[in-house]
TORVEXGU-912102 format. One line per 8 residues: number of its first residue (from 0); their letters; for each residue x, y, z of C-alpha. Coordinates in nm, 2 decimals. Layout:
# residues N
NUM = A = X/Y/Z  ... $
# end
This chain:
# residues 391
0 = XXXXXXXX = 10.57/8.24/13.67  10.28/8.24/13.42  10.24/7.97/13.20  10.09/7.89/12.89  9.78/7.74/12.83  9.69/7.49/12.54  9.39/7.52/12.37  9.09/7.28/12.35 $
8 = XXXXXXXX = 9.12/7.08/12.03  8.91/7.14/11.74  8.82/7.02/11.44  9.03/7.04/11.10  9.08/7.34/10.96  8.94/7.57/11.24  9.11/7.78/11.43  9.14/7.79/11.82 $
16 = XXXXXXXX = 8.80/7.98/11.94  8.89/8.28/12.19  8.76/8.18/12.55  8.38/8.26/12.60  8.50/8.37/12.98  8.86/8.36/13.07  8.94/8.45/13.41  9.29/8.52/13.44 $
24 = XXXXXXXX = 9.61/8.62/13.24  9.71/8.22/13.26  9.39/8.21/13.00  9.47/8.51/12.85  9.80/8.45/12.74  9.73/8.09/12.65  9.51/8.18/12.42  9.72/8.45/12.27 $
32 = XXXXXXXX = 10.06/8.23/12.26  10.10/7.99/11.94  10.16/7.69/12.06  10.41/7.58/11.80  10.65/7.93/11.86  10.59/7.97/12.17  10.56/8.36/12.07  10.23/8.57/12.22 $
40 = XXXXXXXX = 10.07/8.83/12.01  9.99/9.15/12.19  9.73/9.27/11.97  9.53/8.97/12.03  9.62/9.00/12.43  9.51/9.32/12.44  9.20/9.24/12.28  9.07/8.98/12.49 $
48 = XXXXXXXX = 9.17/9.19/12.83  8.93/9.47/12.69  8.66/9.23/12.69  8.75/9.10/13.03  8.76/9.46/13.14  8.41/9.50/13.02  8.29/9.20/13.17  8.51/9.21/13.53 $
56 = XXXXXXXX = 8.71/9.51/13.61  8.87/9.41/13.91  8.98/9.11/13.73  9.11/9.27/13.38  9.31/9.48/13.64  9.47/9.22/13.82  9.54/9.05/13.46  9.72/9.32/13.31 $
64 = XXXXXXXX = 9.94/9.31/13.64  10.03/9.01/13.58  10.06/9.02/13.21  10.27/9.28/13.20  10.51/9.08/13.45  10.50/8.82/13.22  10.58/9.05/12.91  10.85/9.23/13.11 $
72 = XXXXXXXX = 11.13/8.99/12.95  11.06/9.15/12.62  10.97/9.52/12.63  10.93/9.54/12.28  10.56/9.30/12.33  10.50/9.53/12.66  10.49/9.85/12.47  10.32/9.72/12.19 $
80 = XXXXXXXX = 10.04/9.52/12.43  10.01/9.83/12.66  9.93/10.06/12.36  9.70/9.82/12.17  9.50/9.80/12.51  9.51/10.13/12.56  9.40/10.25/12.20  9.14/9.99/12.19 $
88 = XXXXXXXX = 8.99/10.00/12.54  8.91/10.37/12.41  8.77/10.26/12.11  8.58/10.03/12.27  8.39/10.35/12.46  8.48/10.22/12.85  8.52/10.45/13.11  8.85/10.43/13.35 $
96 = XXXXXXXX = 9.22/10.29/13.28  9.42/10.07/13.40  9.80/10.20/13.40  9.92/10.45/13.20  10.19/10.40/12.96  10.50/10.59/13.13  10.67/10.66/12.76  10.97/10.59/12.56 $
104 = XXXXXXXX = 11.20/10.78/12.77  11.12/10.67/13.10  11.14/10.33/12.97  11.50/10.42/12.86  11.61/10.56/13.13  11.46/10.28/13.36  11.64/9.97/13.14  11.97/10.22/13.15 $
112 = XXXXXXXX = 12.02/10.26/13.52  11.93/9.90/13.60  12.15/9.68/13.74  12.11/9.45/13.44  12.41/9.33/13.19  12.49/9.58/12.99  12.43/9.39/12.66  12.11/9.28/12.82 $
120 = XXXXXXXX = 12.05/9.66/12.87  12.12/9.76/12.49  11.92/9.46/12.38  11.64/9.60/12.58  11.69/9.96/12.47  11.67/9.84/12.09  11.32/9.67/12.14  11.18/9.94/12.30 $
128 = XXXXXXXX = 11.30/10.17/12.03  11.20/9.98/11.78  10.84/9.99/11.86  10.78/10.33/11.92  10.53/10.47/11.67  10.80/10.69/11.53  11.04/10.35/11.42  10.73/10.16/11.38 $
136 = XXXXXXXX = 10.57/10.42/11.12  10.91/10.46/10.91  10.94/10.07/10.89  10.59/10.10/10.75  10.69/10.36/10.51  10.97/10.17/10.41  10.79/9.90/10.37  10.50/10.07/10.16 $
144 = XXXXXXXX = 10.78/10.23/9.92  10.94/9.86/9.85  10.60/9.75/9.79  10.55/10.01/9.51  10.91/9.97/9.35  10.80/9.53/9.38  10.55/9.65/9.14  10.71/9.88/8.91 $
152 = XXXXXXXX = 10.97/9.56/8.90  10.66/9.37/8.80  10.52/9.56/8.54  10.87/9.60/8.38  10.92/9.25/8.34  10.55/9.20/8.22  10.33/9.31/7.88  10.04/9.40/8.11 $
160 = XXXXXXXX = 9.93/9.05/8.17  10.03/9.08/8.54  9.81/9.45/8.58  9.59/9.25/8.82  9.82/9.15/9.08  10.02/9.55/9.04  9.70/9.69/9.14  9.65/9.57/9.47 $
168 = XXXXXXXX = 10.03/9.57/9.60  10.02/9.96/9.45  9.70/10.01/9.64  9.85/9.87/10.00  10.22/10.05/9.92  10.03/10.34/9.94  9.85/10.24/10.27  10.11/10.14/10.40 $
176 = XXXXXXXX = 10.27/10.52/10.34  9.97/10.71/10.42  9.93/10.45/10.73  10.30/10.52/10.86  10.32/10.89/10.84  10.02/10.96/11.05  10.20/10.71/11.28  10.45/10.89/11.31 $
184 = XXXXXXXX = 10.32/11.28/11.28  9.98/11.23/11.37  9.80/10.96/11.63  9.77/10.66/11.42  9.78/10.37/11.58  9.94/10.20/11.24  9.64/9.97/11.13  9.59/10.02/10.74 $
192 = XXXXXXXX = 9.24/10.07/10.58  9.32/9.72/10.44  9.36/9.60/10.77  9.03/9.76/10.93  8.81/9.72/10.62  8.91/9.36/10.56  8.89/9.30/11.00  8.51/9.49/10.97 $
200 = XXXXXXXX = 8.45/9.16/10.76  8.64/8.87/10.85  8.79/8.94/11.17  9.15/9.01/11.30  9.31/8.68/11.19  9.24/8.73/10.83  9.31/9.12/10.82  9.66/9.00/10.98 $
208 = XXXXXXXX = 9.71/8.75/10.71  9.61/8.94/10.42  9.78/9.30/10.60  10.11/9.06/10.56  10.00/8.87/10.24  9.99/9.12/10.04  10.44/9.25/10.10  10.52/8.89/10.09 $
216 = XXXXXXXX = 10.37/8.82/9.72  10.50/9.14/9.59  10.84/9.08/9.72  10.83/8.71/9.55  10.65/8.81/9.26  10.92/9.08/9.24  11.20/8.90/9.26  11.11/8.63/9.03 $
224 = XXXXXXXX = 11.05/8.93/8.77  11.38/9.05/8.83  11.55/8.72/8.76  11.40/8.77/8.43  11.47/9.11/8.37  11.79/9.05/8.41  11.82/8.77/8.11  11.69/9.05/7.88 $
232 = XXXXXXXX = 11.91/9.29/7.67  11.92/9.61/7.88  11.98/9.82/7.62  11.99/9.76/7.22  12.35/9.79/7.02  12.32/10.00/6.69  12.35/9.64/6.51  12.03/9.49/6.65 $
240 = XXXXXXXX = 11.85/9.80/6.58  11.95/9.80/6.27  11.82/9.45/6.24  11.53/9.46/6.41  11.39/9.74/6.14  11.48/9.51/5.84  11.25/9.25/5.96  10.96/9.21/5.76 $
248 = XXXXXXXX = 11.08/9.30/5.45  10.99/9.13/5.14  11.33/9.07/5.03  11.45/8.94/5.34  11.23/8.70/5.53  10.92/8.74/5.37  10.85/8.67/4.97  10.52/8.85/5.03 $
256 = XXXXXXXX = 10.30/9.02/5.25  9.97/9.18/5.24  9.75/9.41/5.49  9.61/9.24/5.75  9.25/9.38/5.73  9.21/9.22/5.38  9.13/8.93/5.57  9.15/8.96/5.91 $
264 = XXXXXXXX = 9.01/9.28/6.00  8.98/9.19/6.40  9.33/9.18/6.39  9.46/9.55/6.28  9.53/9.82/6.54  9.73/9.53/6.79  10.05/9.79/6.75  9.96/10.14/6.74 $
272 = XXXXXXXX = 10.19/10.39/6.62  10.41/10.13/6.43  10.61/10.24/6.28  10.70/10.63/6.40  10.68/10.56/6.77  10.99/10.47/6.95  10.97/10.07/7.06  10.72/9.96/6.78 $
280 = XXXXXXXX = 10.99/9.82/6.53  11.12/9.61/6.84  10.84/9.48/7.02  10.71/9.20/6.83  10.72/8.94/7.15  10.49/9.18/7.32  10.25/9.20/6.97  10.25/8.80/6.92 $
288 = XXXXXXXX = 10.09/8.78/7.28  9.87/9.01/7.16  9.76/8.84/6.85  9.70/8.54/7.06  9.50/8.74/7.35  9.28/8.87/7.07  9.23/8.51/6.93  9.16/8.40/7.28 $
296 = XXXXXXXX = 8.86/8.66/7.28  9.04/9.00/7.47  8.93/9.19/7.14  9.11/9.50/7.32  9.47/9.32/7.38  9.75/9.59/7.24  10.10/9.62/7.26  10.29/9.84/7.40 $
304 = XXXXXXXX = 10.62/9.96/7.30  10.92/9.81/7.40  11.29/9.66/7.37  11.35/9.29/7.21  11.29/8.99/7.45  11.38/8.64/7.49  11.17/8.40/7.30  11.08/8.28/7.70 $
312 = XXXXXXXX = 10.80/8.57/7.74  10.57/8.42/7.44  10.32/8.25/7.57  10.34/7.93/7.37  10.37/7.57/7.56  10.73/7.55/7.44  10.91/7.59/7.05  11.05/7.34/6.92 $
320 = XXXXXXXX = 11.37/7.27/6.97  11.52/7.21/6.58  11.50/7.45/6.38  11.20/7.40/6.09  11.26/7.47/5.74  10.94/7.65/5.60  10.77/7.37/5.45  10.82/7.18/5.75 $
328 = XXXXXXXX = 10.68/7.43/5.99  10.37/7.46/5.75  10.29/7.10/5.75  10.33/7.13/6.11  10.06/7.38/6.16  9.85/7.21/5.94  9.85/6.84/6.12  9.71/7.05/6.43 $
336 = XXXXXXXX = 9.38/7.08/6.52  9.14/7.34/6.30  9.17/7.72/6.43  9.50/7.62/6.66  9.70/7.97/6.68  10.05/8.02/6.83  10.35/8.16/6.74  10.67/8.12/6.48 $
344 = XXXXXXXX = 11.02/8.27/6.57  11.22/8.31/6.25  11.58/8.20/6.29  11.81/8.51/6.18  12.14/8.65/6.25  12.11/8.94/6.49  11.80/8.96/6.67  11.52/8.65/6.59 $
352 = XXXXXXXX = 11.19/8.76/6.48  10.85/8.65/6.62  10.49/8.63/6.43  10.19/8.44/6.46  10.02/8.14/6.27  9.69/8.00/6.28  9.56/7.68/6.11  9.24/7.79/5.89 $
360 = XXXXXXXX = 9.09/7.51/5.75  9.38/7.33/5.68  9.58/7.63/5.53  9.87/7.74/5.78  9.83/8.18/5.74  10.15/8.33/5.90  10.07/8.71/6.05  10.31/8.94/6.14 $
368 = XXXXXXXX = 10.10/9.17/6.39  10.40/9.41/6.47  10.35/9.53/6.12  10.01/9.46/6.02  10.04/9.15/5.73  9.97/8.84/5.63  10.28/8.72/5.52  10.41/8.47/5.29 $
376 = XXXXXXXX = 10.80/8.32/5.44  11.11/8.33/5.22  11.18/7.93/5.16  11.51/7.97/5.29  11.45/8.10/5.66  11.43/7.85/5.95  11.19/7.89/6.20  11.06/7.71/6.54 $
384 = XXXXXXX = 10.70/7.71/6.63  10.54/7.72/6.96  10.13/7.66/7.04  9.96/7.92/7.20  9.89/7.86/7.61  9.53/7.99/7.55  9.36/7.71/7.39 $
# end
């Protein structure tokens, strides 16, 4: 019975170095086996017995014997080792073989007609079915489509801030797609582009890790924007519509309001379309980050349509937790630093409103960027203030 090997020790924060010269599949598997799981990755096996091969033959042969005897206990790492020596001994331009894979059915038939258990049998059956490139390509798909709705997820839950992180999980969904159907209809041998280009650079261990990476923060990143999602009105009642379009008006919340490029002509365009297009009369969480992206230098920042949202999505450090009459929340703004900029949410029945501040010299300026004013509040609303993450 082959056993495993432990590697040589090395220094913090490196990783076992692959042996220079191993001669048998006790190093061979040693080397492949993590120490702490106790499981042995064929990919990595088969890589090392292609360099043996090249190196010693007669030597890779009698290794893959005996590696393959040591695998036989799990036919799902058998297949899998078999094929990845296989695909890359070719790669790898050497000449002979060593055994040829017999194939799925011959497997099946073979594990069927032993004399095992027959739930030992089945359990066998399943592993070998499960990595055949068909079952291994549609897992891929699979997993390429959940990667793609993770980031639809994403982007719903988000104002664009998060279009960094949706790029690259939409990029490797659909590698992941492209990789598992030639898997499965053509002769891929289910490695990614991500995988290879990242592997041409850093090696195998960090194309594994980023290859895996990449599903694993998309499904967290998704699931923590669902949770979110899912405190947020899914759908607008007549009422809060009806609301939601009073806000701003001079006889309701404001006294007074004036056009925001009288004085602060970096600041108009931040809601386009207001207010014909559908989701401009509702989206003032999205056009309060805005504002405060534009103040924190993105000149470009917009907002985009969209449904009311919990106070939780501005990006302030927190509001208050009273509720500020309006010359409370102005003196306030003005005890904070020169230039500080965050946001107000006026206190209403219905559906709350949220604009923007900024201390000028002293002078606390309200600005309603869903609309495009400087605005002047009614001295009977309540309001609780929040400063801006970006400063």
């Amino acid at each position: 019975m082959l056993g495993n090997r432990t590697p040589a020790a090395t220094s913090p924060g490196q990783s076992p170095a692959t042996p220079t010269t191993p001669s048998s599949a006790d190093d061979l598997i040693g080397w492949a086996t993590d120490p702490s799981t106790g499981a042995t990755d064929p990919r990595a096996l088969a890589n090392m017995l292609v360099n043996m091969f090249h190196r010693d033959p007669d030597a890779a042969r009698q290794a893959y014997n005996d590696i393959t005897q040591h695998l036989s206990c799990n036919l799902g790492d058998l297949n899998r080792f078999s094929q990845e020596f296989n695909t890359q001994l070719i790669e790898s331009n050497a000449t002979g073989s060593i055994k040829p894979d017999p194939g799925y059915w011959a497997n099946v038939r073979g594990i069927a007609t032993s004399d095992l258990p027959l739930g030992d049998r089945i359990g066998m059956i399943w592993d070998t079915t499960r990595s055949t490139d068909g079952m291994q390509g549609a897992g891929q798909v699979a997993g390429g489509v959940s990667e793609l709705v993770a980031a639809g997820v994403i982007a719903g839950a988000s104002d664009g801030m998060t279009l960094p992180l949706e790029i690259p999980i939409v990029i490797h969904g659909a590698d992941e797609i492209a990789t598992g159907l030639n898997r499965i209809f053509g002769d891929g041998d289910g490695r990614t582009v991500t995988y290879n280009a990242v592997n041409s650079v850093l090696g195998p261990w960090m194309a594994d890790a980023v290859d895996r990476g990449i599903p694993f923060v998309a499904g967290v990143a998704a699931t923590g924007s669902g949770f979110n999602m899912a405190r947020d009105p899914w759908m607008v009642t007549p009422a809060d519509r009806a609301a939601e379009t009073t806000i701003g008006s001079a006889d309701a919340i404001y006294s007074s309001k004036i056009p925001l490029e009288t004085e602060f002509p970096e600041l108009v365009g931040i809601n386009p379309g207001y207010p014909n297009v559908p989701g401009t009369t509702t989206n003032c969480v999205l056009c309060v980050n805005a504002y405060m992206e534009r103040m924190f230098g993105n000149i470009d920042a917009v907002a985009t349509p969209g449904l009311p949202l919990d106070p939780v999505h501005v990006r302030v450090w927190g509001f208050s937790e009273a509720s500020l009459s309006v010359d409370t929340a102005i003196s306030r703004i003005r005890s904070l630093p020169n230039g500080s900029f965050g946001a107000a949410v006026i206190e209403q029945s219905g559906v709350d409103h949220v604009i923007g501040y900024l201390n000028r010299n002293g002078v606390a300026t309200f600005i309603d960027t869903q609309s495009g004013h400087i605005v002047t509040l009614s001295p009977g609303v309540t309001v609780r203030i929040g400063e801006s993450i970006h400063q």
